[in-house]
C-alpha positions as CSV (number, residue, x, y, z in Angstrom):
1,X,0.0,0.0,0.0
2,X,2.8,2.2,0.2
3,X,5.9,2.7,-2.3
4,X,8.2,5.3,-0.1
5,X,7.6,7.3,3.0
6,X,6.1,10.4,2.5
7,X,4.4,12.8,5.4
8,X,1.8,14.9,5.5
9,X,2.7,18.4,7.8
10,X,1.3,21.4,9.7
11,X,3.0,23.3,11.7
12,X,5.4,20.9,14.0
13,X,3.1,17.9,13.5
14,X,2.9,15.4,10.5
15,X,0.9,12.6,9.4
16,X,3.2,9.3,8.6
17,X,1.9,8.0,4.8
18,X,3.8,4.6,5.3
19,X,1.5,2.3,4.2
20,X,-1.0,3.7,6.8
21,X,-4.4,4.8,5.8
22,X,-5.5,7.6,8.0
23,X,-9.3,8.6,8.2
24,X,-10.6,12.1,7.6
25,X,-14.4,12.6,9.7
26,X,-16.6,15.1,7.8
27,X,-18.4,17.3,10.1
28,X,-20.7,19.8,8.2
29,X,-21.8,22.9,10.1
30,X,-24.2,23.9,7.1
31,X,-28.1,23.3,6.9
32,X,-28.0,22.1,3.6
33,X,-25.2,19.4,3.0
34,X,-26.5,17.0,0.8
35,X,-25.5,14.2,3.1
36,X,-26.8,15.1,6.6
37,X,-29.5,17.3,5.6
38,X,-28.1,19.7,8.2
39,X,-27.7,17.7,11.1
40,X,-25.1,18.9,13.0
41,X,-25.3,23.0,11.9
42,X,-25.6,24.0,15.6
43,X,-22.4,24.4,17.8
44,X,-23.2,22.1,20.4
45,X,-24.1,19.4,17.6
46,X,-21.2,19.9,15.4
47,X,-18.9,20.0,18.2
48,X,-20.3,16.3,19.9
49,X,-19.8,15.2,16.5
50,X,-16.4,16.4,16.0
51,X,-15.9,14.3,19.1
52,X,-17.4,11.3,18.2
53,X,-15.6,10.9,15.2
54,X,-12.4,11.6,17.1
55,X,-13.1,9.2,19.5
56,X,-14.0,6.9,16.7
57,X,-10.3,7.3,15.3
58,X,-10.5,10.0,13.0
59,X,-6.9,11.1,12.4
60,X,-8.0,14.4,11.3
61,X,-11.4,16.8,11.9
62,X,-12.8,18.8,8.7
63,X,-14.7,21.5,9.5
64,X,-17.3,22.9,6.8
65,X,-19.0,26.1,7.3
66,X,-20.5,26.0,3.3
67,X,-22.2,23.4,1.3
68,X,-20.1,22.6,-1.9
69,X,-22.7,20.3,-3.6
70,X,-24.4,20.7,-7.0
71,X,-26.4,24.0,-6.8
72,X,-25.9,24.8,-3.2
73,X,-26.2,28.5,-2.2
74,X,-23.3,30.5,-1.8
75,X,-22.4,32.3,1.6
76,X,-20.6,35.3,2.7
77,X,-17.0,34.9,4.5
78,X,-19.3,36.6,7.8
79,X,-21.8,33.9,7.8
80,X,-19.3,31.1,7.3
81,X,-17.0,32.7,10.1
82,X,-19.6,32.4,12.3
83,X,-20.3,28.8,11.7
84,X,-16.9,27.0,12.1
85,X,-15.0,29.2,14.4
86,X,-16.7,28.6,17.4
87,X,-17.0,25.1,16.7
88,X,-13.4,24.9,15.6
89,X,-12.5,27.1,19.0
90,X,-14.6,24.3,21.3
91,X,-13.1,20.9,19.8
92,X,-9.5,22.3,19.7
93,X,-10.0,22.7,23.5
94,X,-11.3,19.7,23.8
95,X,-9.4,16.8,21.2
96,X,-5.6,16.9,20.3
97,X,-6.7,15.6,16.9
98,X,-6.0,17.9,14.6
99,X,-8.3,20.5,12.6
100,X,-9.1,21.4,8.8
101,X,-11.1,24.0,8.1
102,X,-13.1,23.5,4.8
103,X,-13.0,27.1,2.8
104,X,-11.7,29.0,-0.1
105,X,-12.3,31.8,1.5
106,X,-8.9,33.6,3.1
107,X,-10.1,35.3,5.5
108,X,-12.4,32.4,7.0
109,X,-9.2,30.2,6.7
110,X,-7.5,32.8,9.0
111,X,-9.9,32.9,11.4
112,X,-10.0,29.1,11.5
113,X,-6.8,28.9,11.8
114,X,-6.9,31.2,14.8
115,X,-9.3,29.1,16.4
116,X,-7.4,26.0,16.2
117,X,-7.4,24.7,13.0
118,X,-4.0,23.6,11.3
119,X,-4.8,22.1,7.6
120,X,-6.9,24.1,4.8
121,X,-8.9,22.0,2.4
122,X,-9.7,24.1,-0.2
123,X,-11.9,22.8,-3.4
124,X,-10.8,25.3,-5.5
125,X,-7.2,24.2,-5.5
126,X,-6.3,27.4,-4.0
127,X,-7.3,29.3,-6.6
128,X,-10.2,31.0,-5.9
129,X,-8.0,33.3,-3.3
130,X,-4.6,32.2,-4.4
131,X,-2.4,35.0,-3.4
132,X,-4.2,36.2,0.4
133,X,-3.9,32.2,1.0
134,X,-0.5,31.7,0.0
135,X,0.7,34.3,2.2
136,X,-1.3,32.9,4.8
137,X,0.0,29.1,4.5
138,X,3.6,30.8,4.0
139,X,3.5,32.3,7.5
140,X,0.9,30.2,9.7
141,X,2.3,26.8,8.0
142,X,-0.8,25.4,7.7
143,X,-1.1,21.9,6.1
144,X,-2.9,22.6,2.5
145,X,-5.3,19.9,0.8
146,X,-5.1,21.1,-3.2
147,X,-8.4,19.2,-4.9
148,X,-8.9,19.5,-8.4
149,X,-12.5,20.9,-8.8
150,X,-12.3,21.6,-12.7
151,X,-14.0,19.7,-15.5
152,X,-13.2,16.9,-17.3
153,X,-13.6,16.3,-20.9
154,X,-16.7,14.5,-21.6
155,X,-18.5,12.3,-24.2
156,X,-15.3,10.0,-24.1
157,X,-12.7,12.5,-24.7
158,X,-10.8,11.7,-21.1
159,X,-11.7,8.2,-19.4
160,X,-10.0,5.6,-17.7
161,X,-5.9,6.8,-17.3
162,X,-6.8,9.6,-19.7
163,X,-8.7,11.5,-17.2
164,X,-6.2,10.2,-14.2
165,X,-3.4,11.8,-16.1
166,X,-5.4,15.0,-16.7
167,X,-6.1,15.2,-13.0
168,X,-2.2,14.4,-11.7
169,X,-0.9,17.3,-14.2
170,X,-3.0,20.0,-13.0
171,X,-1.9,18.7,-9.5
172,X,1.5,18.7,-10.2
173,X,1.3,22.5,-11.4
174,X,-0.7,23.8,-8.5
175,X,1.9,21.8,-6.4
176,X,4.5,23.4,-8.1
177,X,3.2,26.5,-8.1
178,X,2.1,27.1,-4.4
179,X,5.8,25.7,-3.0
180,X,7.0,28.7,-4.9
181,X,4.8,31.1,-3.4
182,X,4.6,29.8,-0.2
183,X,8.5,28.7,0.7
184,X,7.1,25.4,1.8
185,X,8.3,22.1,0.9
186,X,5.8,19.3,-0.5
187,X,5.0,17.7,2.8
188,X,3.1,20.8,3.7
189,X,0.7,19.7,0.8
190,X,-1.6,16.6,0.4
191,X,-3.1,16.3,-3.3
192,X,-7.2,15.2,-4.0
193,X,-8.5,14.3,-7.6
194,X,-11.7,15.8,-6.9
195,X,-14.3,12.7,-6.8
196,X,-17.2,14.6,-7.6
197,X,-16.7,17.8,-8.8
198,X,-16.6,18.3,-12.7
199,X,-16.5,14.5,-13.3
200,X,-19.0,12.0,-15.0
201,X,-19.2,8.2,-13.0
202,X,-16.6,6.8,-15.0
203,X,-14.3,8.8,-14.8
204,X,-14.3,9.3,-10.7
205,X,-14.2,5.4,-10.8
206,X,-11.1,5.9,-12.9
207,X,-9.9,8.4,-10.4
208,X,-10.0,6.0,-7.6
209,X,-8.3,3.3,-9.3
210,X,-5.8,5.3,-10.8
211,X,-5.0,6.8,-7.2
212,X,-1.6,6.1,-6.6
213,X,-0.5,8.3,-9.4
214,X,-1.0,11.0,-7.6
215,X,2.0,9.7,-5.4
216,X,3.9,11.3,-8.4
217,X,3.6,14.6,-6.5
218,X,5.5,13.5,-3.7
219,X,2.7,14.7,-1.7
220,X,0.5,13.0,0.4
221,X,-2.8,12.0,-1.4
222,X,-6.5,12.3,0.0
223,X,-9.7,10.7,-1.4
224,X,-13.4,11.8,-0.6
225,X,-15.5,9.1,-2.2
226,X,-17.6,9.5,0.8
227,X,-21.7,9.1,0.0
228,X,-20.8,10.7,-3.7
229,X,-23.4,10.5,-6.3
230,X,-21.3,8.2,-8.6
231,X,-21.8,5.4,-5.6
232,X,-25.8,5.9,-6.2
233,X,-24.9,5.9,-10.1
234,X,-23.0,2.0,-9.8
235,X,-25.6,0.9,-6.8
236,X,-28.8,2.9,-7.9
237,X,-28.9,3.9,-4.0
238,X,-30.2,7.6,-4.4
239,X,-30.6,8.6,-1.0
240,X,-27.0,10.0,-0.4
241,X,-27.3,9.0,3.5
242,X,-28.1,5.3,2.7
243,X,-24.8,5.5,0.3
244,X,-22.6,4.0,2.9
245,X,-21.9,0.5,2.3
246,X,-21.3,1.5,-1.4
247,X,-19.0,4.4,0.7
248,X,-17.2,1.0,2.3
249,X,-16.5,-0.4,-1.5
250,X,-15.1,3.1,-2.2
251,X,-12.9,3.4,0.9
252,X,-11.2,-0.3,0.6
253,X,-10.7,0.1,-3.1
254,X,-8.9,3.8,-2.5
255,X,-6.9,2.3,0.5
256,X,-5.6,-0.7,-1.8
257,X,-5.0,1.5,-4.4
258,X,-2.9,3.8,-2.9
259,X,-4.7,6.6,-1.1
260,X,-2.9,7.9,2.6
261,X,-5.7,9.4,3.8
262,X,-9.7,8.9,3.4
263,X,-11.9,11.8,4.4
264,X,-15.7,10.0,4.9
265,X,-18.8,10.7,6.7
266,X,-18.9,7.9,9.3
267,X,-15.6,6.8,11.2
268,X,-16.0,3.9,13.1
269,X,-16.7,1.6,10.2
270,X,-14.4,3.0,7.7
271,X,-12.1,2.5,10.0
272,X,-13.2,-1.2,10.2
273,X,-13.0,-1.7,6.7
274,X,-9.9,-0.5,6.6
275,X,-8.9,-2.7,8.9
276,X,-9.2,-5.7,6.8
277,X,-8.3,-4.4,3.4
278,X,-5.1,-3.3,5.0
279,X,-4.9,-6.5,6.8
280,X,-5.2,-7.8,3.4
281,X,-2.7,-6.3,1.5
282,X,0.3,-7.0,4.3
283,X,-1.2,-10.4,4.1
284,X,2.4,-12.5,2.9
């Protein structure tokens, strides 16, 4: 599961990706994620949730104050603010796992990070605010997550390793590109293909098994298959919350693949699938 040891960092602390397969917990304080339907967009809910996944073995907490699903409704930095920081404030009193804050936004990444946080995930790939967040990763050293959130070519035009090697070289520049601005070396910076966003079925199932690519990079690399709409496309499951045993295919297919960490809804039994596929894949 692992071809060399590479680490994911923030701050003084570091993930080891040695063949490891860490879990991400999702905890969305919105009231329209398409998974939860807004369950846990109060403080006191998000934060028991933070800490159930923690205690569930979530090796990092991601914090979302904004829906990113097809046709959600933009918010203002204000609105978001006030949605993760106190929530972020409350668990980093309360956990030692650490924090990402789920934004494009600067200034809420600041703030997040001020709470507690140590690791942006932006789905924008940094782009949407490149230059404020740059300087803010280059002087908080912040772990960064860099997803690819652009199209694909459709109708055919990029499947299978076609679309996987679309995906790795747009990685590879923003990679490239943020080091430079931000002084940091690679291990600050975890890589995610973007399951989901701009991508037909096919060619997110190309993603995943095409995973380890990404190790290319020299970064660490993340997955988010987590209750996705291609899992209700292959299982015709359309309820997104009933999507997680097609979730468990996803995870032990990314894990054996070559993903380092998996960011999913529900902890405790990812983390038992994960179990056994990596129990698998040592197996002599």
């Amino acid at each position: 599961m692992a071809d060399a040891v590479r680490t994911f960092q923030f701050g003084e602390r570091q993930l080891a990706c040695d063949g490891t397969v860490h879990l991400m917990g999702i905890v969305n304080v919105t009231p329209d994620s398409f998974s939860d339907g807004g369950r846990f967009a109060g403080v006191e809910t998000a934060v028991a949730r933070g800490l159930e996944l923690a205690a569930a073995g979530a090796a990092i907490l991601d914090i979302g104050g904004e829906s990113t699903r097809p046709g959600h409704v933009a918010v203002d930095a204000a609105v978001e603010m006030a949605r993760v920081a106190p929530v972020i404030a409350e668990l980093s009193r309360q956990t030692a796992v650490p924090i990402s804050i789920d934004t494009s936004k600067a200034v809420v990444a600041a703030a997040a990070l001020a709470a507690g946080a140590a690791i942006i995930n932006d789905v924008t790939g940094f782009v949407r605010d490149e230059a404020a967040m740059a300087e803010l990763v280059r002087t908080s050293r912040a772990g960064c997550i860099v997803m690819h959130g652009q199209e694909l070519p459709g109708n055919g035009r990029a499947e299978g390793a076609a679309a996987a090697g679309l995906v790795e070289a747009y990685l590879e520049e923003r990679i490239h590109r943020l080091t430079a601005l931000t002084g940091l070396a690679r291990a600050f910076f975890a890589v995610d293909p973007g399951i989901g966003f701009g991508k037909d079925w096919r060619q997110n199932l190309a993603l995943i098994r095409h995973v380890a690519d990404l190790r290319r990079t020299g970064c660490a690399v993340l997955l988010a298959p987590s209750r996705k709409r291609f899992i209700g496309q292959v299982t015709g499951v359309e309820k997104a919350s009933s999507r997680d045993w097609g979730t468990a295919g996803a995870v032990a297919a990314g894990a054996l693949l070559g993903a380092d960490i998996v960011r999913v809804h529900e902890v405790a039994p990812m983390r038992e699938v994960l179990a056994v596929a990596t129990a698998i894949a040592l197996s002599p």
